[in-house]
N, C-alpha and C positions, 0 to 999 in steps of 0.2 A: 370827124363827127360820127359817133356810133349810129346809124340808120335804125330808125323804129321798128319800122316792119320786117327788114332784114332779122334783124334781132331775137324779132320774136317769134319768126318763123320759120327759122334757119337752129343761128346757133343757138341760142335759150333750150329748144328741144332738144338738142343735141345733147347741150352740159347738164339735163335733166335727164335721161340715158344712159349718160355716164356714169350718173350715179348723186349729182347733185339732188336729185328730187327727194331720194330718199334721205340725204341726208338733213333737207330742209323739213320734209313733208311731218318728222315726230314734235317738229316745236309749234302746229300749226292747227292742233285740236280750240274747236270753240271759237275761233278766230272768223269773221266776216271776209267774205269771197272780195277779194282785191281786182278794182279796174283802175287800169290805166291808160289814160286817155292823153293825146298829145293833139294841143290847139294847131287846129289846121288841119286835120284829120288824121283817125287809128284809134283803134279801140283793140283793148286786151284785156280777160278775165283772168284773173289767177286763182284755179278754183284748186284748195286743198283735197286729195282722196287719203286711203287709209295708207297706201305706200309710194306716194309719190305727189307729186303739183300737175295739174293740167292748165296750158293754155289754153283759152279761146279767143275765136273770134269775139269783137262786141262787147257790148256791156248789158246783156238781157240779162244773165243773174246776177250780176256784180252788187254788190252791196255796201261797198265804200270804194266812192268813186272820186278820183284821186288827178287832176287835169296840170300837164307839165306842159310847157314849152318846150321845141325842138334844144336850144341852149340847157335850161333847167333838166332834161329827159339824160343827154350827153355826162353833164355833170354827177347827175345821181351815179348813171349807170359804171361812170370810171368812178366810184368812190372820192371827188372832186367835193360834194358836198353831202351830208347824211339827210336822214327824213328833219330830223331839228334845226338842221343848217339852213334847207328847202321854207322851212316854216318861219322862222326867225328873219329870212330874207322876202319872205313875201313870194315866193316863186315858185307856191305849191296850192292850188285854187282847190279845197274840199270842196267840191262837187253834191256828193251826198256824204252821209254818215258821220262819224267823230275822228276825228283831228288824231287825235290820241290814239286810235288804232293802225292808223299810218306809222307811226311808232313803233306800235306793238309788234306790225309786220316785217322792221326792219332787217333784223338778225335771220330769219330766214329769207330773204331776200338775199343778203350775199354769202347767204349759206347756195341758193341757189346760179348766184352770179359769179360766183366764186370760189366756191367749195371751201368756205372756211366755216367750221362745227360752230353751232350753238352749245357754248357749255356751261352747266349750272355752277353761278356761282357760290353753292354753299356745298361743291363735290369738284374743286378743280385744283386742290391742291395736289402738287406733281413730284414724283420720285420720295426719297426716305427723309428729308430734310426733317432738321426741326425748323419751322416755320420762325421760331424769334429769334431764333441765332444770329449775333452780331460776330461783327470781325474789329481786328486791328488794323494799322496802316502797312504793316511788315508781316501779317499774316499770308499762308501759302497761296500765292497769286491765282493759282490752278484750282482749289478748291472754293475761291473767291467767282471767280468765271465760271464757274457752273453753276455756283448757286445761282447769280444774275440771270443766266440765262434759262436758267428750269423756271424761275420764283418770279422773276421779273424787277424785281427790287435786290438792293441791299445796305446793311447800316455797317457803317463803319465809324470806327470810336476816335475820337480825340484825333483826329486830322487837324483841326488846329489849335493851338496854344489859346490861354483863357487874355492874356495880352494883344492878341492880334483880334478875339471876338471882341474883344472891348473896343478898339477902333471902328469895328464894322459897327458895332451897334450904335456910335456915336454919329459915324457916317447918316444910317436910318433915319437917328433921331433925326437930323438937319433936313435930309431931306423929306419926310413928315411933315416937319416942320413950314418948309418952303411950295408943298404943294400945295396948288388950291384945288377947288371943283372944276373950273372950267379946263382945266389942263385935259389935255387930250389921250396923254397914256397915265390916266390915274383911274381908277374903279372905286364909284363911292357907295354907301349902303348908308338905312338908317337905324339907329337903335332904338329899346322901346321909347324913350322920352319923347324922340321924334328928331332928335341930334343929328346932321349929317355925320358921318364917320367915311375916314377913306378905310378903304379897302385891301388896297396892292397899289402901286407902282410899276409901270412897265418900261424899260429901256433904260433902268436906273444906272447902267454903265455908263450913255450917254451923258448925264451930270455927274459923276462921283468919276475921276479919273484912278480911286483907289478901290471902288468897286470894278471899275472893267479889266483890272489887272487881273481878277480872278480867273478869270478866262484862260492866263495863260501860267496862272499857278502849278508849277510843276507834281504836285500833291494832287491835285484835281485833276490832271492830262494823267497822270499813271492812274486814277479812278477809271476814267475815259476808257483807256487802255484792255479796261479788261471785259468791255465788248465786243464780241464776235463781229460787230459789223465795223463798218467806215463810219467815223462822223467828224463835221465839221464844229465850230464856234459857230454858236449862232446870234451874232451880235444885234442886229440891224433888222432882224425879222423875226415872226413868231414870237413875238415880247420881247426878247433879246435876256437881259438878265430881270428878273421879278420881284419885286419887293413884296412879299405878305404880311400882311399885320391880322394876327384873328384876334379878332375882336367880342366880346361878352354881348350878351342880350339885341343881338342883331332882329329885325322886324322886318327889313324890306333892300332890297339886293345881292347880289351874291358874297357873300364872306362866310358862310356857312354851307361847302361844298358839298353836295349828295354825289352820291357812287356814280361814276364817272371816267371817261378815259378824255386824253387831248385831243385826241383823233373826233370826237363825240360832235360835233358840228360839220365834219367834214376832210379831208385830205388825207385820208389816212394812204391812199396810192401813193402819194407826192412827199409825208413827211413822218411816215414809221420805215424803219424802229427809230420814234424819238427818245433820246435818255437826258434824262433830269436829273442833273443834280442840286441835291437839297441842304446848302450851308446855315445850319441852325444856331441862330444868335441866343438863345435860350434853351429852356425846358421844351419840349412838343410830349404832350401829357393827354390825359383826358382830363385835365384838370385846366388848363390851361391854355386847349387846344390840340387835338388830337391829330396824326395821319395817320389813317387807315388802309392798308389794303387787301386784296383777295388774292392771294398765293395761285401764281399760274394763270391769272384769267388773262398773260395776253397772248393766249396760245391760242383763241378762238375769240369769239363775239357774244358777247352778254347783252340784256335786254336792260335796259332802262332800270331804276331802281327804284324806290318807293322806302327813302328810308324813315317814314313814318308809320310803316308797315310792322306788324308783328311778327312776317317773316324775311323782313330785309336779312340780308345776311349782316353778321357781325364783323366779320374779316377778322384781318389783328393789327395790331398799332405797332409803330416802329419803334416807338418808346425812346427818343434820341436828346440827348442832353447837350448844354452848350459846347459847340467844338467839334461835334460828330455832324458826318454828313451820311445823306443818304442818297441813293439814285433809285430813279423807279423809270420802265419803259412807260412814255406818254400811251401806251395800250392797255398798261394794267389799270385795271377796275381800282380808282382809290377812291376817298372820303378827306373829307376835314370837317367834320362835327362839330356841334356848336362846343364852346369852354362849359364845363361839367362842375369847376370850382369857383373857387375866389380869387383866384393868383392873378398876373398880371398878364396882359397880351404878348401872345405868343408871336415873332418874328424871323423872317426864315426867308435868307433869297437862296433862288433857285435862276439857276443858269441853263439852257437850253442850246442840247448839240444832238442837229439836224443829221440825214444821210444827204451824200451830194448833191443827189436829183433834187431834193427842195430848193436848193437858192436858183434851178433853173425855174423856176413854175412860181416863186414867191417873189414878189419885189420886195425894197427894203421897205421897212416900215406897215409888212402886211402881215396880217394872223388872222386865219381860219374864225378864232376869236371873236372878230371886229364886228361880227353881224349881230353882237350882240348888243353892243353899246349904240345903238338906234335912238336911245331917248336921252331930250337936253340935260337931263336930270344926273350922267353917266350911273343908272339903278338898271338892274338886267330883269326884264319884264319873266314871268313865269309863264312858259310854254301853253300853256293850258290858257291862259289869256292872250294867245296872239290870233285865233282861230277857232270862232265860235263854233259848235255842230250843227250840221244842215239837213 
């Protein structure tokens, strides 16, 4: 258990010295003086200067005042859970001020806890890459591996025959077909009419014994392969494998994903670098349903995104036709926009392999995820409604 006071009087100053403060202290203009309070007693200001963060004692100027539990404090502070995870779970009491600037605060927070950069992401693309560059299956393994690992993503072509998408997609349909709402790993959302609509499916290996074979697809393990880290199959945890359906004219739940990483609720000590891969039973378009992402952002911490904003970033789309798959680290900043056409819904599972420290720290059947689906309805309530301003 990380100690409060120790923490904040010890080593905090210290990793601010080192060089943390400055590194947090330029993403923190205009921002409200941060306190943090732990029930039971301790108070801490985190008060921005021009080149660095100052502790203090108390909460005399604090201006968003922010009350954790000795549990909830441990968790933040290991990156166990983020400011949305905290809020989503109920195990963050706004005190004073708005909700939403808890938030705000984040990225320089483990800019300070951790010396990892806040980087913009409409300036984080890395090395001479061209950003849309796809690959083939037999393409030079070595220049496949670095792009993954500069970019964070990669698309690769025609990985499988149009005979073997057409099984998987048959598979989908059934099991679409056989979910209901009350099912516990399904995600539902509604359109404008007012229509339930599922969402995704989660653990869809567990029923489909021809989808969990994917996992051990020798085409997909040499994908795998050309990440620099260890990873395992993630069957049984963290979703295990995914079923997405994006779906048209969505009104209320999540199927229309804003900019975002996996990690983004929480775990990112316990289960980055995640890598995703993304086996796409159709077109993934702006037409049909887009994936977007930001070249490089998972090389540092990006801030929340607002992509109804005029200056969201745009990213780029992976542009991936039936057959191709893609992988992207669960840290880079992606999207899934709403469908932009007429065409048909777009479908796409995605398979989930962990580093080994997660299956110590995850039981089966658990994801960082799960705090989201709190209501009977399985509709993912919007942040900004779990936590009024005070």
């Amino acid at each position: 258990m990380v100690d409060f006071k120790h923490f904040h009087e010890y080593e905090l100053p210290e990793r601010i010295r080192s060089g943390n403060g400055a590194l947090a202290c330029a993403d923190l203009r205009r921002v409200p003086r941060l306190g943090l309070k732990l029930s039971g007693g301790g108070a801490y200001t985190y008060r921005p200067t021009l080149k660095s963060v100052e502790i203090d004692p108390g909460l005399e100027t604090a201006e968003l005042v922010v009350e954790l539990s000795p549990d909830a404090w441990h968790a933040f502070v290991q990156e166990y859970r983020s400011v949305p995870g905290l809020l989503y779970a109920g195990l963050a009491r706004i005190e004073t001020g708005n909700p939403l600037m808890f938030v705000r605060w984040e990225p320089a927070l483990r800019a300070l806890y951790h010396g990892r950069p806040v980087v913009d992401p409409n300036h984080c693309l890395i090395g001479s890459w061209e950003p849309g560059l796809s690959f083939e299956p037999n393409s030079d393994p070595t220049m496949m591996r670095r792009f993954l690992d500069e970019m964070g993503y990669l698309r690769v072509r025609q990985v499988f025959m149009e005979s073997e998408v057409e099984v998987l997609r048959n598979e989908t349909d059934w099991l679409r077909a056989e979910t209901a709402i009350d099912d516990p790993h399904s995600w539902w959302g509604e359109n404008r009419t007012g229509e339930k609509v599922l969402t995704r499916i989660t653990y869809a290996g567990d029923r489909s014994p021809r989808i969990a074979t994917l996992y051990d697809d020798l085409r997909v393990l040499r994908l795998i392969r050309l990440s620099e880290h260890p990873l395992r199959a993630s069957r049984d945890r963290v979703d295990g494998v995914t079923l997405l359906f994006k779906n048209r004219d969505m009104t209320a739940g999540l199927s229309d994903l804003p900019w975002h990483r996996d990690c983004g609720l929480g775990g990112h000590s316990v289960i980055c670098p995640t890598l995703i891969v993304g086996i796409h039973l159709g077109a993934t378009t702006p037409e049909n349903g887009d994936l977007r992402v930001i070249p490089g952002s998972w090389r540092g911490t990006c801030h929340a995104i607002d992509t109804s904003s005029p200056n969201a970033p745009r990213g780029i789309s992976l542009g991936a036709e039936a057959g191709d798959c893609t992988l992207h680290y669960g840290d880079l900043m992606h999207a899934a926009p709403p469908p932009m056409g007429n065409g048909g819904c777009r479908t796409t599972l995605y398979l989930t392999f962990l580093p080994p420290q997660a299956f110590e720290h995850i039981g089966a059947y658990q994801a960082y995820n799960d705090v989201l689906l709190g209501n009977s309805d399985r509709k993912v309530s919007h942040l900004r409604d779990l936590t009024p301003e005070r």
